[in-house]
C-alpha positions as CSV (number, residue, x, y, z in Angstrom):
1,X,-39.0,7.3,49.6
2,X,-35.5,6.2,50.0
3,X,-35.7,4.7,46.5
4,X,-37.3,7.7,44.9
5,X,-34.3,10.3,46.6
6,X,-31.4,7.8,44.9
7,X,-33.3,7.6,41.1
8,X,-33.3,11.4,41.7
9,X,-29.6,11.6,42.6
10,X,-29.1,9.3,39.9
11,X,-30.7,11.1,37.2
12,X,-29.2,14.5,38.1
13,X,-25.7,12.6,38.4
14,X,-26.1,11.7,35.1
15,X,-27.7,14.9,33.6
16,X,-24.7,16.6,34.9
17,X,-22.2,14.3,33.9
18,X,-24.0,14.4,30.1
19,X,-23.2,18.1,30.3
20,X,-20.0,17.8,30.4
21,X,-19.7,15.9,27.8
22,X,-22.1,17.8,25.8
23,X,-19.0,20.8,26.3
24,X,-16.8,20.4,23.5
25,X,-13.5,21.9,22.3
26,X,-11.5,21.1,19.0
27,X,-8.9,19.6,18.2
28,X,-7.5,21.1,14.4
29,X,-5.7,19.1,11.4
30,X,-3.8,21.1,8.8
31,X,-4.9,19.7,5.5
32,X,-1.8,21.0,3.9
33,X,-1.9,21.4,-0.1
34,X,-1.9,20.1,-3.3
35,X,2.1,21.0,-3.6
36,X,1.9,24.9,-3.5
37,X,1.4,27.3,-0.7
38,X,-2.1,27.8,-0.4
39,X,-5.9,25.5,0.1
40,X,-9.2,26.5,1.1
41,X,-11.7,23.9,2.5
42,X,-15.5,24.3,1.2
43,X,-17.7,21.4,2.2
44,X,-17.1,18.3,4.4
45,X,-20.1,15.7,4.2
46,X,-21.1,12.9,7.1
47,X,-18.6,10.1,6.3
48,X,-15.8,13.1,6.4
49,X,-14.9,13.6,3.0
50,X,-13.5,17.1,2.7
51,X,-13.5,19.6,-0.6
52,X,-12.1,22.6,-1.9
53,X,-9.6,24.3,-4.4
54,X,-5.6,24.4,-4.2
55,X,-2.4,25.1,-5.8
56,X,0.0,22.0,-7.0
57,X,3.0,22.6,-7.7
58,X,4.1,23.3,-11.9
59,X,7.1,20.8,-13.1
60,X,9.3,24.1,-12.9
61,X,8.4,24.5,-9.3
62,X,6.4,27.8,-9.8
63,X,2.6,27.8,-8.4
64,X,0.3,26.3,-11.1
65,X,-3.7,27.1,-11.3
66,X,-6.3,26.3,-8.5
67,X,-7.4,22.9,-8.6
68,X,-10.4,21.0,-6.7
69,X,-9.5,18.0,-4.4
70,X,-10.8,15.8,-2.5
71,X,-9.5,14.9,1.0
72,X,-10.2,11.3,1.8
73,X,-8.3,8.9,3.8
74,X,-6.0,11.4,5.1
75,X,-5.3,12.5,1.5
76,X,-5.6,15.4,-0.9
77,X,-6.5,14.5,-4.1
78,X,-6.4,16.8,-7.3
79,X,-9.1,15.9,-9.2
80,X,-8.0,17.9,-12.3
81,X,-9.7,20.6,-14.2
82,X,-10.9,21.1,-18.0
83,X,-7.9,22.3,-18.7
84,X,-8.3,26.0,-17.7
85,X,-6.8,28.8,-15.2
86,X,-9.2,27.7,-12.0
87,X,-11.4,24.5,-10.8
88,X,-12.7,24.7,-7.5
89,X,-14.6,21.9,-5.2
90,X,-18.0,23.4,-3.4
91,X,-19.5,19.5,-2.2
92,X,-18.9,16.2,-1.7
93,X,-22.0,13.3,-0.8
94,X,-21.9,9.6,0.4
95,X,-20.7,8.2,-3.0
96,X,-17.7,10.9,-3.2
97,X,-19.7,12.6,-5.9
98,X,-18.1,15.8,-6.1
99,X,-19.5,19.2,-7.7
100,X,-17.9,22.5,-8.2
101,X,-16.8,25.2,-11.2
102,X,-13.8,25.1,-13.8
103,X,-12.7,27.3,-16.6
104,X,-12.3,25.5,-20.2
105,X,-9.6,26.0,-21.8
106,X,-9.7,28.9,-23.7
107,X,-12.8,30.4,-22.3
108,X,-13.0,33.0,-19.5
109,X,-16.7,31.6,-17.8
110,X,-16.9,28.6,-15.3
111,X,-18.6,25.6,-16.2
112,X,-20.3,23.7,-13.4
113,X,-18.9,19.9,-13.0
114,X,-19.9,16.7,-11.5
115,X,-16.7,14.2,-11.0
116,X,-17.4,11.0,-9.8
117,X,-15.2,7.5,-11.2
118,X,-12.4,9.8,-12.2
119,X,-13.8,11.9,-14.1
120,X,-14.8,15.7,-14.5
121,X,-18.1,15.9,-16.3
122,X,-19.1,19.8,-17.5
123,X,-22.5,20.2,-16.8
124,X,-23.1,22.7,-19.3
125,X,-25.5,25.5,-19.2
126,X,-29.2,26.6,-19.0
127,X,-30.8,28.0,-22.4
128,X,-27.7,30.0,-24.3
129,X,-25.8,31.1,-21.0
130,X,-22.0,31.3,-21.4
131,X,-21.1,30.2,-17.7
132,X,-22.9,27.9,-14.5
133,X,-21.7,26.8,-11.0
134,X,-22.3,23.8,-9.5
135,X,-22.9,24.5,-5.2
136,X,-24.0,21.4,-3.8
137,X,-25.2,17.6,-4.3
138,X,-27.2,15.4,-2.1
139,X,-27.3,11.4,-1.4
140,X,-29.5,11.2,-4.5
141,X,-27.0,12.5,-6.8
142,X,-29.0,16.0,-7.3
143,X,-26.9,18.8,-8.4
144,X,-28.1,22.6,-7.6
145,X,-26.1,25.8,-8.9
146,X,-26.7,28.7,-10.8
147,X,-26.6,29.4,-14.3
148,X,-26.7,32.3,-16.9
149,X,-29.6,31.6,-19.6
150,X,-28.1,34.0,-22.3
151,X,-25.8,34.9,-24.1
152,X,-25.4,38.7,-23.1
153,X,-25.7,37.0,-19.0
154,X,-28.4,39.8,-18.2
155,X,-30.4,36.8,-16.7
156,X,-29.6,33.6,-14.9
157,X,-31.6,30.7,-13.2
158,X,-31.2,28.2,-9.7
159,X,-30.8,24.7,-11.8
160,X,-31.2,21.3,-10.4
161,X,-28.8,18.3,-12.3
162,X,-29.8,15.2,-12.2
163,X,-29.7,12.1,-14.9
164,X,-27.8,14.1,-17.4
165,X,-30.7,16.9,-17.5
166,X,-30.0,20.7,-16.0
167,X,-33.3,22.6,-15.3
168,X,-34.3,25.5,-14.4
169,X,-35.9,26.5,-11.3
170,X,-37.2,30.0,-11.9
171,X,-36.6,33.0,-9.9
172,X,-39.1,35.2,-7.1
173,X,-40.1,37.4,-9.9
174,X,-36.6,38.6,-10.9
175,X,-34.3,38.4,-13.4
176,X,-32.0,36.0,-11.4
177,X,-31.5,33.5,-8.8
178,X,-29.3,31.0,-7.8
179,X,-29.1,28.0,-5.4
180,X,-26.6,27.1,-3.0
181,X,-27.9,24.0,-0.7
182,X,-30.6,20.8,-1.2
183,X,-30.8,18.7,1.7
184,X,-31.5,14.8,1.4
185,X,-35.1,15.5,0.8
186,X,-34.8,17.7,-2.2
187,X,-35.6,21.1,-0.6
188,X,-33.5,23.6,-2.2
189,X,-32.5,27.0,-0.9
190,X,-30.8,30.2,-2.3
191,X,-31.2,33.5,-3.4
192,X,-33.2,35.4,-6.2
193,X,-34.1,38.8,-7.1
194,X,-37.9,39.8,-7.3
195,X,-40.3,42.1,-9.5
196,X,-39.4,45.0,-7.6
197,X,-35.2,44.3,-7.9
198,X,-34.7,43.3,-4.4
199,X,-32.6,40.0,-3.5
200,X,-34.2,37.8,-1.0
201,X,-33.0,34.0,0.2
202,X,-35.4,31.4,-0.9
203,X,-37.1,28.0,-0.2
204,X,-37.9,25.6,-3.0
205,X,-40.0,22.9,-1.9
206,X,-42.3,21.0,-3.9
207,X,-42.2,23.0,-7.3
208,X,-42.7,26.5,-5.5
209,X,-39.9,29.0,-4.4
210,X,-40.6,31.0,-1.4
211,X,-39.5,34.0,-0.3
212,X,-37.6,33.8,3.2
213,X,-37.9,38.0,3.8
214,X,-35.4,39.7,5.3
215,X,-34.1,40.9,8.6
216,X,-35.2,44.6,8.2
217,X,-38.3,43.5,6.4
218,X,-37.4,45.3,2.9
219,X,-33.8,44.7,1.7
220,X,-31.5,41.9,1.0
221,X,-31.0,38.2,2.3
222,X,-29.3,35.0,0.9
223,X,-30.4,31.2,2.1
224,X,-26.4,29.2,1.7
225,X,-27.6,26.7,4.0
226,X,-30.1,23.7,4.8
227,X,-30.5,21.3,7.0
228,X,-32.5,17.8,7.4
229,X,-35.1,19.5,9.6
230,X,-35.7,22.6,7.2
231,X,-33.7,25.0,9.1
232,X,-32.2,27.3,7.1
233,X,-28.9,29.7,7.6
234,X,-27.6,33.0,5.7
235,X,-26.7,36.6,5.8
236,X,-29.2,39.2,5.7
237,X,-29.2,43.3,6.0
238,X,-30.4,44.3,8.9
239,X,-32.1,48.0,9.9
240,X,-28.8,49.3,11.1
241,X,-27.1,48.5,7.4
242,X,-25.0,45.7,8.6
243,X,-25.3,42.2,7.8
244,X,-26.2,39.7,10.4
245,X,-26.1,36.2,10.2
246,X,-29.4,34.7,10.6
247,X,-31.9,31.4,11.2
248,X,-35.0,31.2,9.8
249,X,-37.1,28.2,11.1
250,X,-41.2,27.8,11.2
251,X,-41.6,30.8,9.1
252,X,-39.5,32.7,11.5
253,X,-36.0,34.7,10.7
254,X,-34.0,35.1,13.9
255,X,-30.8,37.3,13.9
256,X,-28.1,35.4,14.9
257,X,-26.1,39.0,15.5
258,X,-22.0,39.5,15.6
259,X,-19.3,39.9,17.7
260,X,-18.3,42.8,16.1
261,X,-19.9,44.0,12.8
262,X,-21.1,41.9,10.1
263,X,-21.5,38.2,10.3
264,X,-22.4,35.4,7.4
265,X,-23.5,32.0,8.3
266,X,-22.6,29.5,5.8
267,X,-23.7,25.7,7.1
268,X,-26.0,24.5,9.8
269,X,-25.8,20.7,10.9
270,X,-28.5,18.3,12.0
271,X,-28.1,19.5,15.5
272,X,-28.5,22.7,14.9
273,X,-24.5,24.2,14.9
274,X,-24.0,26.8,12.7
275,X,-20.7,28.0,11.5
276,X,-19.7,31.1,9.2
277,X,-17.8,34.4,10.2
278,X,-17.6,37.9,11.0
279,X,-15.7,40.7,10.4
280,X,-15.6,44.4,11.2
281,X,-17.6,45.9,8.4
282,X,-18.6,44.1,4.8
283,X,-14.9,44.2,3.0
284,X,-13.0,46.5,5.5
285,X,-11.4,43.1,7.1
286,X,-10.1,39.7,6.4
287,X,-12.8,37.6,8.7
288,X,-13.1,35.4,11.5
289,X,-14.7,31.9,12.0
290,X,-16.9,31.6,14.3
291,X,-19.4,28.5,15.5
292,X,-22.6,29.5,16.9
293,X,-25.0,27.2,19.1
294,X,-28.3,27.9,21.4
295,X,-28.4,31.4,21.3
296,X,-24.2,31.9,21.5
297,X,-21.7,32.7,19.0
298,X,-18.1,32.7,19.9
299,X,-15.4,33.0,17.7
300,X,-13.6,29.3,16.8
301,X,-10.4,29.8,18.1
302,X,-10.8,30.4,21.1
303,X,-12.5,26.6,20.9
304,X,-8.8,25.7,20.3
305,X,-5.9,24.5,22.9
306,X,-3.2,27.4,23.7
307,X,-0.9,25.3,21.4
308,X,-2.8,25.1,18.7
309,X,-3.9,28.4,19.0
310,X,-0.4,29.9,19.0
311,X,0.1,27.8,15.7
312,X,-2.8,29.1,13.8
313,X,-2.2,32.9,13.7
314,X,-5.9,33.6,12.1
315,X,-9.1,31.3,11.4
316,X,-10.7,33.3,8.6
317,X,-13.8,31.2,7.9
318,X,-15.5,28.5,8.8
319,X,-17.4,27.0,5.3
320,X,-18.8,23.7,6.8
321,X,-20.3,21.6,9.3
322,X,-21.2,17.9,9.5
323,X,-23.4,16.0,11.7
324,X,-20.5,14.7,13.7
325,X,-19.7,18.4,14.4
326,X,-16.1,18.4,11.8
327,X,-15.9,22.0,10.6
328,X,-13.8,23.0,7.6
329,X,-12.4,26.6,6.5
330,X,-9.3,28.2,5.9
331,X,-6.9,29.5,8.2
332,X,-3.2,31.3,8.1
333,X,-0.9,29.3,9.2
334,X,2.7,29.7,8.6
335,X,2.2,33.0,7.1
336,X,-0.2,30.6,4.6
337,X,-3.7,29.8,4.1
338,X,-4.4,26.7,4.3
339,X,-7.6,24.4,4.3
340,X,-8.1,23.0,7.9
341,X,-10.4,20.7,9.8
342,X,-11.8,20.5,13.4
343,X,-12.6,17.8,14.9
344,X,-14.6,18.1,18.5
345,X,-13.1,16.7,21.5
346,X,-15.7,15.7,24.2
347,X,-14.5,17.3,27.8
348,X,-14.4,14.5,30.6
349,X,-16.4,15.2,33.8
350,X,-14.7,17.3,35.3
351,X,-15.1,18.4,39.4
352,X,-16.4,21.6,38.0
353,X,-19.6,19.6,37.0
354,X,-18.8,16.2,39.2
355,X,-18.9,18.2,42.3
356,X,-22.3,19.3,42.7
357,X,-23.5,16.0,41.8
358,X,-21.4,14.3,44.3
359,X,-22.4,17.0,47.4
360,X,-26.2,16.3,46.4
361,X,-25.7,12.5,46.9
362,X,-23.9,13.4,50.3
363,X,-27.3,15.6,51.4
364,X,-29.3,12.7,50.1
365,X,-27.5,10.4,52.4
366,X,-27.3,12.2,55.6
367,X,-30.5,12.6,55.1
368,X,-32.0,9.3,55.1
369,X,-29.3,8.6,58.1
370,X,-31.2,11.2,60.1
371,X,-34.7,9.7,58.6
C-alpha cells in the first residue's frame, strides 16, 4: 500500500510539474530589415528559417522596392527579384527552397518563383494566364499557388510545381481556385469558387478536391493552413456576417470565435497551435495577433514580458507557426513595422503549481505515520 500511495504522489508530482512547463510565454527578436524601414515575416519552417518581403535601402539612400529574404543564421538575406517594383517570400522547407511572387521588369503581374542555389527561377503560368503566385513548398520540393489560365484573367487554377512542370488542379465547380498550403504528404488545401459562385476552402487529397463547407453552412470559407495530421485552419463567414477563424478536423468545422469581431487563422503546427488575428470588423482596423490553443485564444502580447511589451507598441499579425512553437508576423515597433519572431520560453515550476504537489506528499506521509 505504502508503495502504491508514493507511485501516486509521484506521478501527480510530476504531472504537475509537466504543467508548468507545458505553460509557456515568449520571448520576441526584431528581425530588423533589409536596410529600409519596413519587413513583414510570412513563413518560418522546422529548422527556423524565416521568410518574407522588405525594403533595402537604394545607393541614394531613398527606400527601394520590396524584396524577399531569407533569415538564416541570424541574417536577412535579399534574395533579389526579376528585376521589377515587388518580390515577396511566402515559404521556406528543409533545403532553404524558398517560393514566393515578383513582378518582371516591365510587366505589372506577379510571377510565382522558386529560389534555391542563388537563384530566382520564374515559374511561369498555367495555360495563357498573365500572372501566378507561388504560397508554399514542402520537404519534397512541391510548389502550390494559384494561377490565371487566360489571357483576359476571367479564370484561374490551384497549381502544383514540381520537376520543372506547373499543373493544374481544377476548381469545386467554379471559375477559380487557388492553393495556399501542402503538408509533407502532399495534401493540399485552399480556396475555390463552385457552380453556384460561392467560395469555399478546399482539401485535395489523392486527385479529388473537397469541399470543407462553411461556418453558416451557405457562404464563404478559405483553407490557408495544414498540418501533418490533416487539420486544417482558415477564415470563414459565420451566420452573424462576421468572419471567424475556424478548425475543421474529421469532417468537422469548429469556430474558433474572436476576441472582438473578426478573426483569420493563418497556420496551425503539429501540436495543434494556431496563430492568425483579429480585428474589430473586416477592414475597419489594423489587426491583432493572436495564438490560440485548446479551446483559448488570447491575444500574443499579452504572452510577452512587460519590457518587451512596452517595446512593441502593436503585434498586427501572426503569419506562422512551427513545430517548435516560433511564430513570425509583423509588428510596429519604433513607429515601424517590422518582421518579428517569438520564441517560447518554458515557465519553471513554480510554488503556484509545486505547492499542491508538495502538501499531497505531506498528507501521504502523515498518513502512513498514523497507519
Amino acid at each position: 500500500m505504502n508503495v502504491k500511495r508514493s507511485l501516486l504522489a509521484a506521478a501527480l508530482l510530476s504531472g504537475m510539474t509537466s504543467m508548468a512547463f507545458a505553460a509557456v510565454s515568449y520571448k520576441i527578436t526584431d528581425l530588423g530589415t533589409l536596410g529600409a524601414n519596413s519587413s513583414m515575416a510570412y513563413g518560418i519552417n522546422n529548422v527556423g528559417d524565416i521568410v518574407g518581403r522588405s525594403r533595402p535601402l537604394n545607393a541614394d539612400g531613398s527606400n527601394g522596392t520590396r524584396s524577399a529574404f531569407l533569415y538564416t543564421n541570424n541574417q536577412m538575406l535579399d534574395l533579389g527579384s526579376f528585376g521589377g517594383s515587388n518580390t515577396v517570400g511566402r515559404a521556406s522547407n528543409f533545403s532553404r527552397q524558398v517560393v514566393g511572387y515578383s513582378r518582371p521588369t516591365g510587366e505589372r503581374e506577379y510571377k510565382a518563383f522558386l529560389y534555391e542555389n542563388g537563384e530566382m527561377k520564374n515559374l511561369g503560368t498555367l495555360g495563357t494566364g498573365l500572372y501566378s503566385y507561388a504560397y508554399s513548398i514542402n520537404d519534397a520540393g512541391t510548389v502550390v499557388g494559384h494561377s490565371h489560365t487566360n489571357a483576359s484573367g476571367t479564370t484561374s487554377q490551384a497549381f502544383t510545381y514540381k520537376n520543372g512542370t506547373m499543373t493544374g488542379i481544377g476548381t469545386l465547380g467554379g471559375q477559380s481556385s487557388g492553393a495556399f498550403d501542402i503538408n509533407q504528404g502532399g495534401v493540399i488545401v485552399g480556396s475555390s469558387t463552385t457552380a453556384d459562385s460561392e467560395t469555399h476552402g478546399f482539401i485535395y487529397q489523392n486527385g479529388v478536391m473537397t469541399s470543407l463547407g462553411s461556418l453558416d453552412g451557405t457562404g464563404f470559407s478559405e483553407a490557408r493552413a495544414i498540418n501533418e495530421k490533416k487539420q486544417v485552419v482558415g477564415n470563414s463567414l459565420t451566420a452573424n456576417g462576421h468572419y471567424h477563424a475556424f478548425l475543421y478536423e474529421d469532417g468537422v468545422m469548429a469556430d474558433l470565435g474572436s476576441i472582438e469581431g473578426d478573426s483569420f487563422a493563418y497556420d496551425i503546427n503539429m501540436k495543434g497551435e494556431i496563430v492568425g488575428s483579429y480585428r474589430s470588423h473586416l477592414l475597419e482596423s489594423a489587426g491583432t495577433a493572436y495564438y490560440y490553443y485548446d479551446g483559448e485564444m488570447k491575444n500574443l502580447s499579452s504572452m510577452l514580458s512587460p519590457g518587451d511589451q512596452a517595446l512593441w507598441e502593436h503585434l498586427v499579425t501572426a503569419y506562422g507557426i512551427n513545430d517548435k512553437g516560433q511564430i513570425v508576423g509583423r509588428g510596429i515597433i519604433n513607429g515601424n513595422t517590422h518582421a518579428y519572431l517569438m520564441t517560447p520560453v518554458p515557465l519553471p515550476a513554480s510554488i503556484l503549481f509545486l505547492a499542491p504537489a508538495l502538501g499531497l506528499l505531506g498528507v501521504i506521509r502523515k498518513r502512513q505515520q498514523t497507519v
